[in-house]
C-alpha positions as CSV (number, residue, x, y, z in Angstrom):
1,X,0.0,0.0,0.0
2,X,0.5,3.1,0.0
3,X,3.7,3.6,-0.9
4,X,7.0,2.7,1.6
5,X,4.5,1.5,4.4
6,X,6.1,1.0,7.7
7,X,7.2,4.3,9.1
8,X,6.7,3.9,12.9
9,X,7.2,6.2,15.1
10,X,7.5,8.0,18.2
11,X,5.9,9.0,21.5
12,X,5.0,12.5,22.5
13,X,7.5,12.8,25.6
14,X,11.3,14.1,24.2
15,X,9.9,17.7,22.7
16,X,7.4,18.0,24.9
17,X,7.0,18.3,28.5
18,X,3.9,16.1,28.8
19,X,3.6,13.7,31.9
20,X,3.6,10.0,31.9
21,X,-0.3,10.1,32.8
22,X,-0.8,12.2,30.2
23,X,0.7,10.1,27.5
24,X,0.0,6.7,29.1
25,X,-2.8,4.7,28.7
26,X,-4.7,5.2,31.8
27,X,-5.0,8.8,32.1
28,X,-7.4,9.8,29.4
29,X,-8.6,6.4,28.8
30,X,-11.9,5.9,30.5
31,X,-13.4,2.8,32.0
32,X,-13.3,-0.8,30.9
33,X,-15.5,-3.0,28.8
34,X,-17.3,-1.5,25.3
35,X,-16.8,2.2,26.8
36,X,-13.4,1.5,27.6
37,X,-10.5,3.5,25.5
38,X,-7.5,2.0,23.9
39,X,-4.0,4.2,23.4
40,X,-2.1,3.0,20.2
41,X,1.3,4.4,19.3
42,X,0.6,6.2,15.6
43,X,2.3,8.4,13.3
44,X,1.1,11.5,11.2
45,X,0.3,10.6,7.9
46,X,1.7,12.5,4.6
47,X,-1.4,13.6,3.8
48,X,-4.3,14.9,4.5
49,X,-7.5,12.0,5.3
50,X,-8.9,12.0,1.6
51,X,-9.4,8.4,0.8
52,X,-8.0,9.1,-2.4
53,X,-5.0,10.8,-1.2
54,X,-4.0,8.4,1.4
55,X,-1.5,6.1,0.1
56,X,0.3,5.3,3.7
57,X,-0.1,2.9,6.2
58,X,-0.4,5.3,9.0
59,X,-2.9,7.3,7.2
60,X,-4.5,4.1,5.8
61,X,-5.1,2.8,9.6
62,X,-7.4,5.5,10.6
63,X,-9.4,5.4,7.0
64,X,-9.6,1.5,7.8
65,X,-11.9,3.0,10.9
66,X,-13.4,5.7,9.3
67,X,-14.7,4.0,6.2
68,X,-16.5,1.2,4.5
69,X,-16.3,0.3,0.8
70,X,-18.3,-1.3,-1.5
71,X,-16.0,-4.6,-0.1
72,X,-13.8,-5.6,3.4
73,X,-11.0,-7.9,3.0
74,X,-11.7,-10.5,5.9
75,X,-9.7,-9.6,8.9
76,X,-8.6,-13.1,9.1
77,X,-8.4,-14.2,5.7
78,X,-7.5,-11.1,3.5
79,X,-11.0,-12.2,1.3
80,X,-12.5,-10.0,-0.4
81,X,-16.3,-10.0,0.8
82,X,-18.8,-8.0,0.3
83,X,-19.7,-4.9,2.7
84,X,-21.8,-2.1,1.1
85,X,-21.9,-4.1,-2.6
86,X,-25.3,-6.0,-2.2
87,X,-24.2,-6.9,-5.6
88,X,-22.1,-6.4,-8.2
89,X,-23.2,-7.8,-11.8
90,X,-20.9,-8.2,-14.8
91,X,-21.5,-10.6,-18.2
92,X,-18.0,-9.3,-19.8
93,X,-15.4,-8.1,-17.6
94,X,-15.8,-4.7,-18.7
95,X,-19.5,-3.4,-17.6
96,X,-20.6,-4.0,-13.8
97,X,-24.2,-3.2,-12.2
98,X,-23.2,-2.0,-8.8
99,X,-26.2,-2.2,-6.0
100,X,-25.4,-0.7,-2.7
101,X,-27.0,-2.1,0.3
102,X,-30.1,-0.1,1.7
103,X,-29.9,1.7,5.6
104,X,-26.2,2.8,5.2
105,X,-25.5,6.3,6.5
106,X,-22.7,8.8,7.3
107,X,-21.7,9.6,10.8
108,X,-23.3,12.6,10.2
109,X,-27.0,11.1,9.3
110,X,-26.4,11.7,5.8
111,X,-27.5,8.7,3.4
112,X,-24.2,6.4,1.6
113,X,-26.1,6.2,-2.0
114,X,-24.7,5.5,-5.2
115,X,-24.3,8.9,-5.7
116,X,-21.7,8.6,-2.8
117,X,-19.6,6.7,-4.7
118,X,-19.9,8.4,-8.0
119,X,-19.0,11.5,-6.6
120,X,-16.1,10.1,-4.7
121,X,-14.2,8.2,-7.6
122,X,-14.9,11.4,-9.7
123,X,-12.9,13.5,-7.2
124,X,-10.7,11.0,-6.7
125,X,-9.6,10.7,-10.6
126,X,-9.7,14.4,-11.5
127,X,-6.1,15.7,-12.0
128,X,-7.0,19.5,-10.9
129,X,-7.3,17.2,-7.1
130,X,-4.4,16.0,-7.4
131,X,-4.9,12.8,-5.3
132,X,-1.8,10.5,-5.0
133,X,-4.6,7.3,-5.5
134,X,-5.8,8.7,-8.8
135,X,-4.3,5.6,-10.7
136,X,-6.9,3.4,-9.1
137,X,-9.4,4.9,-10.9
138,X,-7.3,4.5,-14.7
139,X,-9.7,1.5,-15.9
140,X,-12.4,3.1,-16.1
141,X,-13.6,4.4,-18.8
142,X,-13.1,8.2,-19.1
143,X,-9.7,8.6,-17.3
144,X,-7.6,9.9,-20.0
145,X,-9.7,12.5,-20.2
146,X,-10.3,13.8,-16.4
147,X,-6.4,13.3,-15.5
148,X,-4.5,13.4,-18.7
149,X,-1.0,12.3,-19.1
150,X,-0.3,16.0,-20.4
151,X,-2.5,19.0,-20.7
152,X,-5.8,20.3,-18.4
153,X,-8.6,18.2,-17.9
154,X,-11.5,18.6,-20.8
155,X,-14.1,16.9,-18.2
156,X,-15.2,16.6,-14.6
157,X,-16.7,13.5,-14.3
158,X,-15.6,9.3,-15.8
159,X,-17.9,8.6,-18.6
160,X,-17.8,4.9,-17.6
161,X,-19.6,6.1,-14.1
162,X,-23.3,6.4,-13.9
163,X,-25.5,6.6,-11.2
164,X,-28.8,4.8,-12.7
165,X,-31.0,4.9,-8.7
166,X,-30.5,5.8,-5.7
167,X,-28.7,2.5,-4.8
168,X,-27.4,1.4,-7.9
169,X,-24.8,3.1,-10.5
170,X,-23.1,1.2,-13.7
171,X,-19.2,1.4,-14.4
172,X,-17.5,0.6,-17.5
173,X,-14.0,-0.1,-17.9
174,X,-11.5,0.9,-20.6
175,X,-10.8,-3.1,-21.0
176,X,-11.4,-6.2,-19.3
177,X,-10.4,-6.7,-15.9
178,X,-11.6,-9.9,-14.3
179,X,-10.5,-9.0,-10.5
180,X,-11.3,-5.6,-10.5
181,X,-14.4,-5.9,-8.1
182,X,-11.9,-7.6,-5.7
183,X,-9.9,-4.1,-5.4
184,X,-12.9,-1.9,-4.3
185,X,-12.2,-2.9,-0.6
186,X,-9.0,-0.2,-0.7
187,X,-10.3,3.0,0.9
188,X,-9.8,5.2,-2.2
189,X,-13.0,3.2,-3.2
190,X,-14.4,4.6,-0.4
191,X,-17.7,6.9,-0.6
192,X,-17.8,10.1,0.6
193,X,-20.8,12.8,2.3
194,X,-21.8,15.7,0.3
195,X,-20.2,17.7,3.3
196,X,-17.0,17.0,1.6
197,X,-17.8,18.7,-1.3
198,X,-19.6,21.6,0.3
199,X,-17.3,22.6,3.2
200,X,-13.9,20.8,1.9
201,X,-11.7,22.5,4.7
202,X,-14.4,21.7,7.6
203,X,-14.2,18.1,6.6
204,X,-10.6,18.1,6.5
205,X,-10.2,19.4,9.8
206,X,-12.3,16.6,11.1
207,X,-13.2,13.9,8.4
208,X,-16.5,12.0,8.4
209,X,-17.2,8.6,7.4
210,X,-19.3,5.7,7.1
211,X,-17.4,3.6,9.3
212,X,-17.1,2.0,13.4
213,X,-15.9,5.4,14.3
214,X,-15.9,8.8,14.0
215,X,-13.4,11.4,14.4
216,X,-13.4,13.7,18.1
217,X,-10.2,15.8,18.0
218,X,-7.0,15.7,16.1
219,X,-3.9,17.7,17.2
220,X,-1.1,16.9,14.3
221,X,2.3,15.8,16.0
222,X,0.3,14.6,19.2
223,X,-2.5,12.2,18.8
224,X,-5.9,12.0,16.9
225,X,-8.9,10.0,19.3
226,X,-11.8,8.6,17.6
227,X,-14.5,7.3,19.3
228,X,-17.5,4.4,18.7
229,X,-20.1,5.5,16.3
230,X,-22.7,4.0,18.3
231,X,-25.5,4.2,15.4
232,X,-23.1,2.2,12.7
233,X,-24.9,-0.2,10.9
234,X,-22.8,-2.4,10.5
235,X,-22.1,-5.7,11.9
236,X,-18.4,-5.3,12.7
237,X,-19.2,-2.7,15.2
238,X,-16.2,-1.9,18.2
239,X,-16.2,-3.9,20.8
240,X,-14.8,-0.5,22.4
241,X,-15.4,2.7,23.2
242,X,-12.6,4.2,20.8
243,X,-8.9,4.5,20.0
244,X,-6.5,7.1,20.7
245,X,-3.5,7.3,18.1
246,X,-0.6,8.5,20.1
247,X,2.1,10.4,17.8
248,X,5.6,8.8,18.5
249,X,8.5,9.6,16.5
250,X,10.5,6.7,17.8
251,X,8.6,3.4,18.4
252,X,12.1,2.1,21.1
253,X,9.7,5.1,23.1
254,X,6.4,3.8,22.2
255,X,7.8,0.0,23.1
256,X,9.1,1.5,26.6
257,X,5.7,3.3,27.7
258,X,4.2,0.0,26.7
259,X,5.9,-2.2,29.1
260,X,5.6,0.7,31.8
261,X,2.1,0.9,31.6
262,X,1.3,3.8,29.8
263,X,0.5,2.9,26.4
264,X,-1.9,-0.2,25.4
265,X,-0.8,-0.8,22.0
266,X,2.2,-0.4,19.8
267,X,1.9,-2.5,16.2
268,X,5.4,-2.4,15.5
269,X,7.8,-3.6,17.8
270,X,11.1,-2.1,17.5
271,X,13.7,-4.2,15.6
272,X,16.6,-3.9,19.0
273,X,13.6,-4.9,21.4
274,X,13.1,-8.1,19.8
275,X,15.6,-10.2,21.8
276,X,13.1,-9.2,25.0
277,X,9.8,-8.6,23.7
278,X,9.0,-12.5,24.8
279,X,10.5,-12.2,28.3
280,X,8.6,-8.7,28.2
281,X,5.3,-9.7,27.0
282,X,5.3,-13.3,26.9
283,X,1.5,-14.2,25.7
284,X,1.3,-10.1,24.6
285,X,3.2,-10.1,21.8
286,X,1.9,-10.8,18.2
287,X,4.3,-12.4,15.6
288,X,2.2,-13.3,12.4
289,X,3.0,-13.6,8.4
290,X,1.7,-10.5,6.6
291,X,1.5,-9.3,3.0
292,X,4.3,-7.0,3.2
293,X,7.5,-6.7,1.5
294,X,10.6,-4.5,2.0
295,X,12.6,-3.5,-1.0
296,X,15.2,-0.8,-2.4
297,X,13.9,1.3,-4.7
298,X,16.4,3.1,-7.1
299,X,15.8,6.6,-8.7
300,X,15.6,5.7,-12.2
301,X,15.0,9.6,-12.8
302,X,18.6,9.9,-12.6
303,X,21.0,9.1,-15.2
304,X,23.1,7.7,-13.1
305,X,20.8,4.7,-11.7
306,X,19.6,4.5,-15.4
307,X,22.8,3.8,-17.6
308,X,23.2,1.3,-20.3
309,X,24.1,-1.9,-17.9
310,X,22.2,-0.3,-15.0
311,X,20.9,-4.1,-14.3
312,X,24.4,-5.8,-13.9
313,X,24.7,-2.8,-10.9
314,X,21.3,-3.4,-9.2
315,X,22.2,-7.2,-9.1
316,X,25.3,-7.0,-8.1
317,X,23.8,-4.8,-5.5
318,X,21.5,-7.5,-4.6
319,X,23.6,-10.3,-4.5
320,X,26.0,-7.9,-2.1
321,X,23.0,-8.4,0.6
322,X,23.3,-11.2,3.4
323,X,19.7,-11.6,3.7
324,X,20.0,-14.4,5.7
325,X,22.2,-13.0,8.8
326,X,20.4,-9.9,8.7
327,X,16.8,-11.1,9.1
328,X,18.7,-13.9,12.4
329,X,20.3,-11.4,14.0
330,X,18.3,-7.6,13.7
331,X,15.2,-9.3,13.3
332,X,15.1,-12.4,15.1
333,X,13.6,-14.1,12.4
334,X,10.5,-12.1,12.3
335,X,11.7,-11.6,9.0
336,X,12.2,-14.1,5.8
337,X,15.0,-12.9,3.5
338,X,13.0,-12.7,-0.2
339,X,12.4,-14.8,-2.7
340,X,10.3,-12.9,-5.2
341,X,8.9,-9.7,-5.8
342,X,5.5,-10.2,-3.8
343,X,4.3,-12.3,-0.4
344,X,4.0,-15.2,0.6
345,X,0.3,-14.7,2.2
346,X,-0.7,-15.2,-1.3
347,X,0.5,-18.8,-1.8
348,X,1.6,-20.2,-5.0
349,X,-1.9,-20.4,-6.6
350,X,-1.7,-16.5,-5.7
351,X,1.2,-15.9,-7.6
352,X,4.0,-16.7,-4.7
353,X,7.2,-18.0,-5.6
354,X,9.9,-19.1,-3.7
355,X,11.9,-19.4,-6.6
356,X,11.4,-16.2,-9.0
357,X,14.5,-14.1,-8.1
358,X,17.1,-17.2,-7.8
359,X,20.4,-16.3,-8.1
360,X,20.1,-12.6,-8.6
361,X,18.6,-12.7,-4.7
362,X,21.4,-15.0,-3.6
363,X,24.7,-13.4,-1.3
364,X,27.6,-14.4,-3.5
365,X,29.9,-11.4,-3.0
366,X,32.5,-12.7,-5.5
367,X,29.4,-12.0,-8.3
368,X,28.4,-8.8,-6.8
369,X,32.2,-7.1,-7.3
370,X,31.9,-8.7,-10.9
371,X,28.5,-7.5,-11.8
372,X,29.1,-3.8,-9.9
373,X,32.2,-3.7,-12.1
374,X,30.3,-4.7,-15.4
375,X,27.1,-2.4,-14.3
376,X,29.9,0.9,-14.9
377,X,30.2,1.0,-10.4
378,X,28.8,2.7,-8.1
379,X,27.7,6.1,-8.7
380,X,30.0,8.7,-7.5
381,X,31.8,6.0,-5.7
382,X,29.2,6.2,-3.2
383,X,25.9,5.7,-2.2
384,X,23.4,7.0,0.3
385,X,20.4,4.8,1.4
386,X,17.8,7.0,2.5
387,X,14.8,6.0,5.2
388,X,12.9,7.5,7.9
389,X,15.1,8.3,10.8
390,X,11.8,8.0,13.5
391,X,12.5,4.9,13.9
392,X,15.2,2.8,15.3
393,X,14.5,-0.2,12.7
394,X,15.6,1.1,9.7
395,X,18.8,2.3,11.0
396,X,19.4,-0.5,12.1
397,X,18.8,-2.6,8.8
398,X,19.7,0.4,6.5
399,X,23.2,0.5,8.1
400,X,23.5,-3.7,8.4
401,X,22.9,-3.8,4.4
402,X,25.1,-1.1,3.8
403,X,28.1,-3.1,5.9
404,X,27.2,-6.3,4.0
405,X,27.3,-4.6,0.5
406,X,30.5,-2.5,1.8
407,X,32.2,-6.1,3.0
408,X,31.3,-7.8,-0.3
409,X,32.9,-4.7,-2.8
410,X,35.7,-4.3,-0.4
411,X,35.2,-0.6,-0.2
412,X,33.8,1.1,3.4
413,X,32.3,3.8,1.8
414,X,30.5,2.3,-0.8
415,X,27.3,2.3,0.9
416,X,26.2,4.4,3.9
417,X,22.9,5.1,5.2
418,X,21.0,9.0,4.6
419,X,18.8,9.6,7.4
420,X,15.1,12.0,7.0
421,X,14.1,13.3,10.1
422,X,10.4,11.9,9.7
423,X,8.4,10.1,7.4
424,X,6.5,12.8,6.3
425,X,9.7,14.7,5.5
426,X,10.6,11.4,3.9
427,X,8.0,10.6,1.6
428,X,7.6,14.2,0.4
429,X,11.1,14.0,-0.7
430,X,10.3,10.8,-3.0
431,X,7.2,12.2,-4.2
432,X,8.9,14.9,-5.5
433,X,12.0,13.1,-6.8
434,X,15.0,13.8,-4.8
435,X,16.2,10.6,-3.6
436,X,20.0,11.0,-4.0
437,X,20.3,7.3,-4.3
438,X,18.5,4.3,-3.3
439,X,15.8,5.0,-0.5
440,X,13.6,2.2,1.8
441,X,10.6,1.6,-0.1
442,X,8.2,-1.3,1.9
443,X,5.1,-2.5,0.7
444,X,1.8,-3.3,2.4
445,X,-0.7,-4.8,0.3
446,X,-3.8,-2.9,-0.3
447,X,-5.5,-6.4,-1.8
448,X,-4.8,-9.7,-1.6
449,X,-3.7,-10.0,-5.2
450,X,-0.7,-10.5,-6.8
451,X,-1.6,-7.5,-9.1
452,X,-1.5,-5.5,-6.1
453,X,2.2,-6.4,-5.7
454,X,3.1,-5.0,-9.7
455,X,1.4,-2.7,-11.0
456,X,1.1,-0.1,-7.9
457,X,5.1,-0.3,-8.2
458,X,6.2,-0.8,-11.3
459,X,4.0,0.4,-13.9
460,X,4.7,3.5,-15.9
461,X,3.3,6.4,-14.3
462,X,1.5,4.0,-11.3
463,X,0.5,5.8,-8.1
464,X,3.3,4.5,-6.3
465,X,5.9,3.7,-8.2
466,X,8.1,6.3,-6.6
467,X,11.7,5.4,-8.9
468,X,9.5,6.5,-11.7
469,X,10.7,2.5,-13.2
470,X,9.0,2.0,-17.1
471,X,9.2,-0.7,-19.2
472,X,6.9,-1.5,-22.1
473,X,7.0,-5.1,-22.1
474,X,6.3,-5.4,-18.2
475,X,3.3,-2.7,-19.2
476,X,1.8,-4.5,-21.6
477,X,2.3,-7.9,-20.3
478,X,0.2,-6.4,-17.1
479,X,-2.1,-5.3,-19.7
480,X,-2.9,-8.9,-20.7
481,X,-3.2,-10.2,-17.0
482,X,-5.8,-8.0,-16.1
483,X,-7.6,-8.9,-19.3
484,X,-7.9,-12.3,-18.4
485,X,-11.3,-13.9,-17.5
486,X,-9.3,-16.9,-16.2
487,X,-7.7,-16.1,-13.1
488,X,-5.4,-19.0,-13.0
489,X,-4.1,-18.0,-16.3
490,X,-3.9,-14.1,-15.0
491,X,-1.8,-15.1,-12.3
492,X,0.7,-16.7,-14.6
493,X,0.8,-13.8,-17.1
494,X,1.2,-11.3,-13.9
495,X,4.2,-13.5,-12.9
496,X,5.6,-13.6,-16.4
497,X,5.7,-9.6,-15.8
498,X,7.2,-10.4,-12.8
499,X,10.1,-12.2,-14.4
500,X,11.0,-8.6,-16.6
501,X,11.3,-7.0,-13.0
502,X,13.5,-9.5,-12.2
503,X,15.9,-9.2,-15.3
504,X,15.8,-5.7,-14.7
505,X,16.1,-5.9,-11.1
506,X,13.4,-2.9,-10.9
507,X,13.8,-2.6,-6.8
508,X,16.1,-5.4,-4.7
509,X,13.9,-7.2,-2.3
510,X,15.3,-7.7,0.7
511,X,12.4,-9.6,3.4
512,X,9.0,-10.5,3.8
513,X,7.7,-9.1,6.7
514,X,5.8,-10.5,9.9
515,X,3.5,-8.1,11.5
516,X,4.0,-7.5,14.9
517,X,2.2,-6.0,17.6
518,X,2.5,-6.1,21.5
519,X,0.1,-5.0,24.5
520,X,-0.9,-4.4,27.8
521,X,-2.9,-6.5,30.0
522,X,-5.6,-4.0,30.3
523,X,-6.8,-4.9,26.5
524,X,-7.5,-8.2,24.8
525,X,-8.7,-10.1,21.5
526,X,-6.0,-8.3,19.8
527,X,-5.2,-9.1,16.5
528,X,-3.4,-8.6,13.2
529,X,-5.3,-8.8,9.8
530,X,-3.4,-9.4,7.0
531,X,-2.4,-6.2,6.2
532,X,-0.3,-6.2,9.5
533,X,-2.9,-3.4,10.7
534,X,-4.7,-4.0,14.3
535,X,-8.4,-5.1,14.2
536,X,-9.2,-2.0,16.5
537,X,-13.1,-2.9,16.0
538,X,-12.6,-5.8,17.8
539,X,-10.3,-5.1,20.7
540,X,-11.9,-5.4,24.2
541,X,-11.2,-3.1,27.1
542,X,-10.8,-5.2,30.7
């Protein structure tokens, strides 16, 4: 998802003088049972709340409990199931009859109708909104004309979306896409309340949604608390009285107020306090496969990274890597060194291969000096990894690559890591394409499908393929996949694409990644969905 996920982060203490009750879990947090109030270490997302302009994990956690789309992926399972669809009808791939459930409203009272949608993907699409999820809308029919590759916008609206009722609306794609009705559970699918459109700024300030909660204050760079919307229709509705996200900007804090007490929740335990987090936690700490994948990114909008034998240098990057004694000893094994290009949560009928990247993922460090050599060297001589400094993870694994691929070339200074104060700092710098070098570039899936893995990435022009990558034969062999009506057959030509990443070593993958999650004893029935995301809906206050 949403590109480089995993930016976690850092408590409110070091620049301000708070107290420990007022950052702790038991200050602020009301009572027990379904009133009860859970505190969960956070991080301020890039962007503002827009569904369609959220394409972060930190970002993507609150729309996960603001919103419901026309599907949910099964917090167990990953499935796609329906939510707000009552039905979606197609007879070619290419035109659906979407029917939204009766009795769904906004926070606000306001009726989720068709219309809802409409308008939403409309906005969502438009260039002149400039919303980073735009590229989700690009199958349907209309998009070259609402966001054009160059030029202004000749229309407002996709011609392949019509409302038809009150609860039903048509779409029509630009070509086949069998799956496509299995992506509408990612929140830039998401409908949205006329007060959107009407009072934009209002609804920034405090966004309203169709989902378990609502929004009651946010205070950027401290914490956001949303609370149970006690009149939501639906059947997944918390088990608790709401969720405050606690802004850390280093999760070794976050981890530390856990085990004093003072925080209920931190999804991401810190890479240096996994040799203790079982003598810690013991029963409290979650440690479970997820669809996420970390990777170097390269920007391939400068010459430099894009030369004539750029490949032989990525690879012999790659093969530089000790995958292996990083994920033992900085992870602990919560981490699998990588195989292919997507996760293993899919399985092999998913498009999973534990064979794909074969040699060119293998540590041979007599192949990397070759290959480095042949690729024209390193850059300058040197090369700066960039990643989020608010957390003590990626340090730690930016600088362990950097030794490995500094041991293999013989040369110290080959690789060192570049440091961004925060992940917001860091991801405006990609979006706007200044990455002096490679930069950290994780993955959470936004859907279960291997599509989800390519496309978003490596496509020309996709929403988050940050090294602005292109290649016309993995283009158009992604093209065919998404025509296919069989999926088994999709999968294959999707993996066949997957194969030019490969030779062109696109992005190195390093790991798969386990989500992890620990907390106190004052909450239970926590749990990780497949996105590595807490179910906060279903968390129970003692």
């Amino acid at each position: 998802m949403r590109g480089a996920t995993h930016a976690r982060w850092a408590v409110c203490a070091v620049a301000v003088a708070l107290t420990a009750t007022a950052c702790g879990g038991g200050g602020d947090s009301g009572g027990g049972g379904a009133s009860g109030i859970v505190s969960a270490s956070w991080g301020d997302p890039q962007n503002p709340l827009e569904p369609a302009n959220t394409n972060e994990v930190q970002g993507g956690k609150v729309l996960d409990m603001l919103f419901r789309g026309l599907k949910r992926y099964d917090p167990k399972t990953g499935e796609a199931q329906d939510m707000l669809a009552e039905k979606i009808d197609t007879t070619d791939s290419t035109n659906f009859t979407i029917t939204v459930k009766d009795g769904w409203t906004f926070s606000n009272g306001e009726a989720v109708t068709a219309k809802s949608f409409v308008d939403a993907w409309n906005y969502g699409a438009d260039l002149r909104n400039n919303q980073r999820n735009a590229y989700f809308f690009g199958y349907i029919e209309g998009y070259d004309k609402i966001h054009p590759d160059s030029g202004e916008p000749t229309t407002k609206t996709l011609s392949g979306l019509k409302v038809t009722g009150e609860r039903t609306f048509t779409v029509k794609l630009s070509q086949k896409f069998s799956t496509w009705p299995e992506t509408l559970g990612y929140s830039a699918f998401a409908p949205l309340p006329q007060a959107f459109f009407s009072d934009h700024d209002s609804w920034l300030a405090k966004p309203v949604g169709n989902g378990p909660y609502a929004v009651d204050s946010y205070s950027r760079g401290s914490q956001m608390s949303l609370r149970k919307w006690d009149d939501y229709p639906g059947s997944d509705k918390a088990q608790n009285g709401g969720v405050d996200l606690k802004v850390y900007t280093d999760n070794n804090t976050a981890y530390t107020d856990l085990t004093a007490g003072n925080l209920d929740l931190v999804d991401d335990v810190p890479a240096s306090q996994l040799k203790n987090v079982k003598a810690d936690l013991g029963d409290r700490y979650i440690n479970t496969p997820a669809g996420i994948i970390q990777t170097l990114a390269f920007p391939f909008y400068d010459d430099a990274w894009n030369g004539p034998n750029g490949e032989k240098l990525r690879t012999g990057l790659s093969r530089a890597i000790n995958r292996q004694q990083i994920t033992d000893t900085i992870f602990q094994k919560t981490r699998t060194p990588a195989k292919d290009w997507t996760s293993p949560v899919l399985g092999e009928d998913g498009g999973f291969s534990d064979t794909l990247c074969g040699d060119a993922c293998d540590y041979n460090p007599t192949e990397a000096k070759k290959l480095v050599a042949e690729g024209g060297g390193i850059p300058g001589g040197s090369m700066r990894v960039s990643y989020n400094a608010d957390t003590g993870s990626h340090k730690d694994w930016v600088d362990a690559v950097c030794n490995s691929i500094n041991n293999a070339l013989g040369n110290d200074r080959a690789c060192v890591g570049n440091p961004i104060g925060t992940f917001a700092d860091f991801r405006n710098q990609i979006t706007q394409s200044k990455m002096p070098g490679p930069f950290r570039a994780g993955w959470q899936m936004d859907y279960p499908l291997i599509q989800n893995f390519l496309q978003p990435l490596y496509y020309t022009n996709a929403s988050s393929n940050d090294g602005k990558w292109t290649n016309d034969e993995f283009d158009k062999l992604v093209d065919q996949a998404n025509a296919e009506s069989d999926t088994a057959k999709a999968v294959e030509t999707f993996k066949q694409a997957e194969e030019v990443v490969r030779d062109q070593m696109a992005a190195i993958p390093l790991w798969y990644q386990n989500g992890s999650a620990g907390y106190s004893t004052r909450i239970s029935n926590v749990k990780l969905n497949p996105f590595s995301v807490p179910v906060y809906d279903e968390i129970k206050v003692n």
